[in-house]
KOLTORTOR-433036 format. One record per residue: x, y, z of N, C-alpha, C in turn; residue number from 1; chain; residue in three letters. Coordinates in nm, 4 decimals, m for minus. Layout:
REM residues N
<node n_c1="X" n_c2="Y" n_c3="Z" ca_c1="X" ca_c2="Y" ca_c3="Z" c_c1="X" c_c2="Y" c_c3="Z" n="NUM" chain="A" res="Ala"/>
...
This chain:
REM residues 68
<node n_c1="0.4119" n_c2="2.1587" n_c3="1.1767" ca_c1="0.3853" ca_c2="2.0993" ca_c3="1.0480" c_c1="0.3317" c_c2="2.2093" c_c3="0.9574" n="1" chain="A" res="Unk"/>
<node n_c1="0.3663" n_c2="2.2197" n_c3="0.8178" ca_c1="0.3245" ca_c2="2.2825" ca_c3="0.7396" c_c1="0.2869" c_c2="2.2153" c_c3="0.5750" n="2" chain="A" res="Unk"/>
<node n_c1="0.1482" n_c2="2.2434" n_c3="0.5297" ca_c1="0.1162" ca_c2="2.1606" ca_c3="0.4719" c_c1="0.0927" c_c2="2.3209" c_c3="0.3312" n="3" chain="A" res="Unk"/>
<node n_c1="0.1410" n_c2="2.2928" n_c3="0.2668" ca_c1="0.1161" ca_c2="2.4358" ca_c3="0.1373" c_c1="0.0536" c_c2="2.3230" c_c3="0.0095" n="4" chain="A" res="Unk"/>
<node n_c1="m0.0130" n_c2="2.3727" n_c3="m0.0314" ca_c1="m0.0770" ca_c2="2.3211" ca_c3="m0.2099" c_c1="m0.0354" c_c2="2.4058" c_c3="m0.3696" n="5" chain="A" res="Unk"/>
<node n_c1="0.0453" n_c2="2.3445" n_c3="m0.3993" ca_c1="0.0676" ca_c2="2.4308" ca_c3="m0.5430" c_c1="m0.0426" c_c2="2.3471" c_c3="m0.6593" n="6" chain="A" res="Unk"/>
<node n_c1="m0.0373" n_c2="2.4448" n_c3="m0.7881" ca_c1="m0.0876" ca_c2="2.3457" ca_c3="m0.9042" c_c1="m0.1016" c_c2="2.1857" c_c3="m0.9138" n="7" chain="A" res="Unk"/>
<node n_c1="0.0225" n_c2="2.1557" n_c3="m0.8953" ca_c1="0.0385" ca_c2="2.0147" ca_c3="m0.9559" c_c1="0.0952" c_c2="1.9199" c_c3="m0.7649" n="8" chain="A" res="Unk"/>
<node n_c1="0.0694" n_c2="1.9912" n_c3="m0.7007" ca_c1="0.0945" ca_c2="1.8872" ca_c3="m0.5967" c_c1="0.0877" c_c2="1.9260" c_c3="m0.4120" n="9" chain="A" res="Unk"/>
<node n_c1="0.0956" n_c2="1.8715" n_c3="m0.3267" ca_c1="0.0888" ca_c2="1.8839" ca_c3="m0.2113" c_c1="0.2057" c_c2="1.9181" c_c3="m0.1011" n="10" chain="A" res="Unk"/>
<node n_c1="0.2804" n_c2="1.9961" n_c3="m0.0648" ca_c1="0.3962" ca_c2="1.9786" ca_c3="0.0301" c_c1="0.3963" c_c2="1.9732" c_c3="0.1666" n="11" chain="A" res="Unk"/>
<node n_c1="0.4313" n_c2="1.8340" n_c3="0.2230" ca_c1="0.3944" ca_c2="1.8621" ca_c3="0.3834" c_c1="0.5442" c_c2="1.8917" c_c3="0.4421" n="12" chain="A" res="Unk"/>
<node n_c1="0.5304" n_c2="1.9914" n_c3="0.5223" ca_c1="0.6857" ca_c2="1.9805" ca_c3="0.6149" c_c1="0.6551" c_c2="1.8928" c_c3="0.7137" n="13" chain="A" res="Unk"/>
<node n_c1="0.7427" n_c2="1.8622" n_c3="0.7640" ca_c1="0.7220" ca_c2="1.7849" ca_c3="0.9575" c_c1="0.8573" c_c2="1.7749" c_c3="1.0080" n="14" chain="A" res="Unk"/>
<node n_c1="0.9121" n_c2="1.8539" n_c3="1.1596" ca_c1="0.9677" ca_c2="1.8276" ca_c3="1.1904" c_c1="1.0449" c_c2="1.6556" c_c3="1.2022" n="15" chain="A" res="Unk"/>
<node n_c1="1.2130" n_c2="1.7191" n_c3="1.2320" ca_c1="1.2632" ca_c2="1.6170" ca_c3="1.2082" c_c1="1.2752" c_c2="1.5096" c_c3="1.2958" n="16" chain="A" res="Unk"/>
<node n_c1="1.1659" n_c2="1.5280" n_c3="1.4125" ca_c1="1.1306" ca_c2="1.4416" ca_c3="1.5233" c_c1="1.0629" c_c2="1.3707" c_c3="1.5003" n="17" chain="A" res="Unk"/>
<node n_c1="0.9946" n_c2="1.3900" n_c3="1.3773" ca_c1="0.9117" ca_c2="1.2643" ca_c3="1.3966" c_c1="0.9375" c_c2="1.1228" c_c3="1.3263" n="18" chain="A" res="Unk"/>
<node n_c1="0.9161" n_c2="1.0908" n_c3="1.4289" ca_c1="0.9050" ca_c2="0.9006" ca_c3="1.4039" c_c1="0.9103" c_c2="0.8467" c_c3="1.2507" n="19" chain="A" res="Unk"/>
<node n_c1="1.0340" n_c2="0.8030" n_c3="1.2031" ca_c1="1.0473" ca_c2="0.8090" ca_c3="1.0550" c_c1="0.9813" c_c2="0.6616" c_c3="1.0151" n="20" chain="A" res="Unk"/>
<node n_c1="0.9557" n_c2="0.5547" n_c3="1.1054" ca_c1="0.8966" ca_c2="0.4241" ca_c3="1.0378" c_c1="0.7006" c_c2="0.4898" c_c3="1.0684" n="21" chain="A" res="Unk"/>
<node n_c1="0.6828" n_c2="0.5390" n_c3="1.1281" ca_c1="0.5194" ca_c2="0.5957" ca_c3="1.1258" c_c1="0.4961" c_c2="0.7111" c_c3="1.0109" n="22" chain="A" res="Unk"/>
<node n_c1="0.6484" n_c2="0.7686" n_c3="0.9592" ca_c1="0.6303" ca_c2="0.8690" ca_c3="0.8566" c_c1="0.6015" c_c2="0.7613" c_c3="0.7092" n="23" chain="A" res="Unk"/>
<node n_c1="0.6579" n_c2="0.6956" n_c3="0.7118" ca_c1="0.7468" ca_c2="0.5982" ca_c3="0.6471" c_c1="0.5916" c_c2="0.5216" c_c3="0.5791" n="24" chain="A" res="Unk"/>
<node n_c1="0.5132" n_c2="0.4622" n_c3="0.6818" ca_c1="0.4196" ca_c2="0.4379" ca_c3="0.6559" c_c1="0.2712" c_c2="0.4994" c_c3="0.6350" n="25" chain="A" res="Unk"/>
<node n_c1="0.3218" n_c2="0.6233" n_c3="0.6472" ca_c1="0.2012" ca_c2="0.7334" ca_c3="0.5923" c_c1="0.2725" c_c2="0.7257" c_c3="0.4514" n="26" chain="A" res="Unk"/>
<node n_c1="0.3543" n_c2="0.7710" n_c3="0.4318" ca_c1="0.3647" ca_c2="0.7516" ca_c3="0.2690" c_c1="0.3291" c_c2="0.6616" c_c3="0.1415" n="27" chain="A" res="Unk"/>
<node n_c1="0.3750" n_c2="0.5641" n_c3="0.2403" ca_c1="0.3432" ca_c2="0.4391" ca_c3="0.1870" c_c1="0.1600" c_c2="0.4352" c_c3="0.1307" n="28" chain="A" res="Unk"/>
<node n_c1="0.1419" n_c2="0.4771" n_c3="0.2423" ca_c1="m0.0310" ca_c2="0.5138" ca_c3="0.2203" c_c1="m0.0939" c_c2="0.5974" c_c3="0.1616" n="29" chain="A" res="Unk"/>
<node n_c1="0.0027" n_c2="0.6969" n_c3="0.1037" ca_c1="m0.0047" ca_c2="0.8276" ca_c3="0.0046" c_c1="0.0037" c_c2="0.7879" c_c3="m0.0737" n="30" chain="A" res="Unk"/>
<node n_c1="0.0797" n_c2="0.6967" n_c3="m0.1124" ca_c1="0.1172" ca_c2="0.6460" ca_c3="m0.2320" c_c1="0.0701" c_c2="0.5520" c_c3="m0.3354" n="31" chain="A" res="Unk"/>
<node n_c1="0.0311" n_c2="0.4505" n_c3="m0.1818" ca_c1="m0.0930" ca_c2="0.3721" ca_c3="m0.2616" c_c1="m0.2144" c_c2="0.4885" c_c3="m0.3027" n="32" chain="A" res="Unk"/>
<node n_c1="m0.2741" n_c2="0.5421" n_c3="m0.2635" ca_c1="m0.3848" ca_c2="0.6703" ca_c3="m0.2899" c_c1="m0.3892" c_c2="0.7234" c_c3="m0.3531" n="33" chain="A" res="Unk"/>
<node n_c1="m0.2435" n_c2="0.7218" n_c3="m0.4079" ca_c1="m0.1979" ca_c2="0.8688" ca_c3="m0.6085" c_c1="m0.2560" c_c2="0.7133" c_c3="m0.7070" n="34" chain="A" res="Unk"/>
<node n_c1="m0.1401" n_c2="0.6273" n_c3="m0.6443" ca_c1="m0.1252" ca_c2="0.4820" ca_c3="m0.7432" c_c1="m0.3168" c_c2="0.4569" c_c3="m0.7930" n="35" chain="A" res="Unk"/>
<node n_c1="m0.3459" n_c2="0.4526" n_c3="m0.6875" ca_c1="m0.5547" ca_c2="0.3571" ca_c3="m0.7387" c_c1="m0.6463" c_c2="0.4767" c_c3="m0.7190" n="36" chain="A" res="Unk"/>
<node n_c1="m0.5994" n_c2="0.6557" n_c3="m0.7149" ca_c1="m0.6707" ca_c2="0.7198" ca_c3="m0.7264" c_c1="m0.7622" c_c2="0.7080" c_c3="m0.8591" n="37" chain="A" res="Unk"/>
<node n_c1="m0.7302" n_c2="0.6612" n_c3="m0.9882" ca_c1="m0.7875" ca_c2="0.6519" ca_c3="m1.1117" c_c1="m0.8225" c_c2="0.5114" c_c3="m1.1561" n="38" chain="A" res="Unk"/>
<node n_c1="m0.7990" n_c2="0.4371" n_c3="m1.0777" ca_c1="m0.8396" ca_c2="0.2842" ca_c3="m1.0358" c_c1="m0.9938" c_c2="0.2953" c_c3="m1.1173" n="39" chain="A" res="Unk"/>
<node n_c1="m1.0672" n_c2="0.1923" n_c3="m1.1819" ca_c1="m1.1619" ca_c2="0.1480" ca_c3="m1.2602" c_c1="m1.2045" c_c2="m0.0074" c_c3="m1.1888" n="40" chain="A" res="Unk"/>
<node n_c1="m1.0960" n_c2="m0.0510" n_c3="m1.1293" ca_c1="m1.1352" ca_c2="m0.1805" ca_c3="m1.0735" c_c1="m1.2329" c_c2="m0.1924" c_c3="m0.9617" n="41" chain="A" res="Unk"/>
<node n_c1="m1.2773" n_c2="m0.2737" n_c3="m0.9924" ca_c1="m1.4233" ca_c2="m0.2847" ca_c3="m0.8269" c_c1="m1.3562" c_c2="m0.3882" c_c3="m0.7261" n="42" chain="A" res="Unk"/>
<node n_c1="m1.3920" n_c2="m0.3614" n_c3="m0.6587" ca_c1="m1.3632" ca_c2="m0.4487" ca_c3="m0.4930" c_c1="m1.3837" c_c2="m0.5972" c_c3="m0.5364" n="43" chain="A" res="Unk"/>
<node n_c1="m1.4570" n_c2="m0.6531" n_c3="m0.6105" ca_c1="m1.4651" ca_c2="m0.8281" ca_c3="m0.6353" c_c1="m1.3971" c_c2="m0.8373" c_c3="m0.7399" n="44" chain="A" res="Unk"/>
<node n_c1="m1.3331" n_c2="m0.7003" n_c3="m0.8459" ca_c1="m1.2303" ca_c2="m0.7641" ca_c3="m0.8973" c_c1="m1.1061" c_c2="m0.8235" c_c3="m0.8407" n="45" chain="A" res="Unk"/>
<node n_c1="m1.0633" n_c2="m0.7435" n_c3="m0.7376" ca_c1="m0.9448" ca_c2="m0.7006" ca_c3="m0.6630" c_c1="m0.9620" c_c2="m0.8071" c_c3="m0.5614" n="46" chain="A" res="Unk"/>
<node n_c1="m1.0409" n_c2="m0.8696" n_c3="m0.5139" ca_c1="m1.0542" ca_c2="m0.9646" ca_c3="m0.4173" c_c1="m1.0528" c_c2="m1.1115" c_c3="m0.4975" n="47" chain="A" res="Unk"/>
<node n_c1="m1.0974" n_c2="m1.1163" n_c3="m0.6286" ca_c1="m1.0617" ca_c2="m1.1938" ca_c3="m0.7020" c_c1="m0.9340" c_c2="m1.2306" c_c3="m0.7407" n="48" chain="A" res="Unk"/>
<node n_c1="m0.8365" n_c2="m1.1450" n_c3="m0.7434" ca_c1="m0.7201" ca_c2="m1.1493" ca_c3="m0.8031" c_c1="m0.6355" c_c2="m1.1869" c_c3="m0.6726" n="49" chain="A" res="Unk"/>
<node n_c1="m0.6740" n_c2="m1.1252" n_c3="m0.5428" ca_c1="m0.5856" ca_c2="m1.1316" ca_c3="m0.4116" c_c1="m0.6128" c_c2="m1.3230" c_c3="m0.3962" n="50" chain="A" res="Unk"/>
<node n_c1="m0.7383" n_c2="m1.3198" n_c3="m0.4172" ca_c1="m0.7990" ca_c2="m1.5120" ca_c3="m0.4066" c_c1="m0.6746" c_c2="m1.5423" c_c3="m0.4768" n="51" chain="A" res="Unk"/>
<node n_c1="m0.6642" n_c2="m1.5323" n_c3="m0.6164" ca_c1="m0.5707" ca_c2="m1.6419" ca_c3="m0.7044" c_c1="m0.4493" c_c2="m1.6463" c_c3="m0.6609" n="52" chain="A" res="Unk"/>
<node n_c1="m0.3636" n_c2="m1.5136" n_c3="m0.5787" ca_c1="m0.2497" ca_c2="m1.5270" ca_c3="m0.5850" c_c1="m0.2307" c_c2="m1.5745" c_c3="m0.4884" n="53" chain="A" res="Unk"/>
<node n_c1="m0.3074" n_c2="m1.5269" n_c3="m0.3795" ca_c1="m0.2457" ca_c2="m1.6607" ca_c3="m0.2646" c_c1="m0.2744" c_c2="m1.8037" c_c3="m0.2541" n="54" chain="A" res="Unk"/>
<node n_c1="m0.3651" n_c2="m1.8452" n_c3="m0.3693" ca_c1="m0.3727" ca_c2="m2.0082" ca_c3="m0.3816" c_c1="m0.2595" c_c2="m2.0212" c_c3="m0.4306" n="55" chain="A" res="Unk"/>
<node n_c1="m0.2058" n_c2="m1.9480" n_c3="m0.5504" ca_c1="m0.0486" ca_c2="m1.9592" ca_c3="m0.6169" c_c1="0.0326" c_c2="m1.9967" c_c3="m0.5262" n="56" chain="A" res="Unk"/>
<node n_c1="0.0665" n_c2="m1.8579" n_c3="m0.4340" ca_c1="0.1112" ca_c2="m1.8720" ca_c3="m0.3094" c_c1="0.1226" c_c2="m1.9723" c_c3="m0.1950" n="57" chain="A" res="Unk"/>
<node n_c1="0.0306" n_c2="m2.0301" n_c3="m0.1909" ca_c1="0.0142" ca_c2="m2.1131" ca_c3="m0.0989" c_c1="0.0911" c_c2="m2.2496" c_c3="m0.1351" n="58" chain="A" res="Unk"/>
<node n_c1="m0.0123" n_c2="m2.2765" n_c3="m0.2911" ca_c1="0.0601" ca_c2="m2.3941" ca_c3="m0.3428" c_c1="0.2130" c_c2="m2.4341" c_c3="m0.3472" n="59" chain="A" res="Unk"/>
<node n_c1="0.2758" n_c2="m2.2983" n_c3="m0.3960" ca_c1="0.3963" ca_c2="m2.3230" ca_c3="m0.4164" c_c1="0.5053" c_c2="m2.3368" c_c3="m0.2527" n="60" chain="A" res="Unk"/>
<node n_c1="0.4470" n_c2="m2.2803" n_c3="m0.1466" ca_c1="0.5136" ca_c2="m2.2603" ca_c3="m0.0477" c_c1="0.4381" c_c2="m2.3907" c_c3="0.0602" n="61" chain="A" res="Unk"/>
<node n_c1="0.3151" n_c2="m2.4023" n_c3="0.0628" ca_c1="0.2816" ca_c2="m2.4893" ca_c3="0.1611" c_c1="0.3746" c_c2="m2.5886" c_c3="0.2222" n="62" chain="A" res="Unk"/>
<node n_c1="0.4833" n_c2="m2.6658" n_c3="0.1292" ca_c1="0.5310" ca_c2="m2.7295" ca_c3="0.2469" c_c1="0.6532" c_c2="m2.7048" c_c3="0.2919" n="63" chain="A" res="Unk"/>
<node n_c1="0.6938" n_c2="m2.5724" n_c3="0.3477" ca_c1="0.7529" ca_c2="m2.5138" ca_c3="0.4170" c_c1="0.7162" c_c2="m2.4997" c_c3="0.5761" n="64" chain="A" res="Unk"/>
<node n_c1="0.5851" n_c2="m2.4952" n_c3="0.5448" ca_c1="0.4972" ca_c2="m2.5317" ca_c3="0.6973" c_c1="0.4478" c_c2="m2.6392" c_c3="0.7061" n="65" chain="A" res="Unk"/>
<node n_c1="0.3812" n_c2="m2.7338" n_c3="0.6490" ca_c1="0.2836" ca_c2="m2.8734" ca_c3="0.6784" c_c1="0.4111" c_c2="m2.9655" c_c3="0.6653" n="66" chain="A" res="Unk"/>
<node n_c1="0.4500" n_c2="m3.0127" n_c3="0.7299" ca_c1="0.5171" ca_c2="m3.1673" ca_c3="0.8337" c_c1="0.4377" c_c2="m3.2544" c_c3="0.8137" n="67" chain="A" res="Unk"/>
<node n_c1="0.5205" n_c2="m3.3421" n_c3="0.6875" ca_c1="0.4323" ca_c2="m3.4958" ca_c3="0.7354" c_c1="0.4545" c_c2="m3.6414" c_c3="0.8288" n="68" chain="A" res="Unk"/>
C-alpha cells in the first residue's frame, strides 16, 4: 500500500487483491468524512431528523409487515 499527500488531496494505492466490497466500504466511509467534515449540525439535531424520517417511514410502509 502506498499512501502519498499532495496540496489538495490524499492518494492511496492498494493492491489489486484486495477485497473490493471491504474497499468499497472504506470509501463509502471516506466519503461520508469529506461530505460532514464542515458539518455545523450537532448530534440532537441529526438524531432529530433520523426520529422524523423513520416515523415517515414507518407510517407509510407499516403495513407491509403488521397482518391483521
Amino acid at each position: 500500500m502506498i499512501i502519498e499527500r499532495t496540496k489538495s488531496e490524499i492518494v492511496i494505492r492498494v493492491s489489486s487483491k484486495v477485497n473490493t466490497y471491504g474497499l468499497q466500504r472504506l470509501v463509502d466511509y471516506l466519503k461520508y468524512q469529506e461530505l460532514t467534515s464542515s458539518s455545523k449540525a450537532k448530534q440532537s439535531d441529526i438524531d432529530a431528523l433520523a426520529k422524523e424520517v423513520n416515523k415517515k417511514w414507518w407510517n407509510t410502509n407499516k403495513q407491509r409487515f403488521i397482518t391483521e
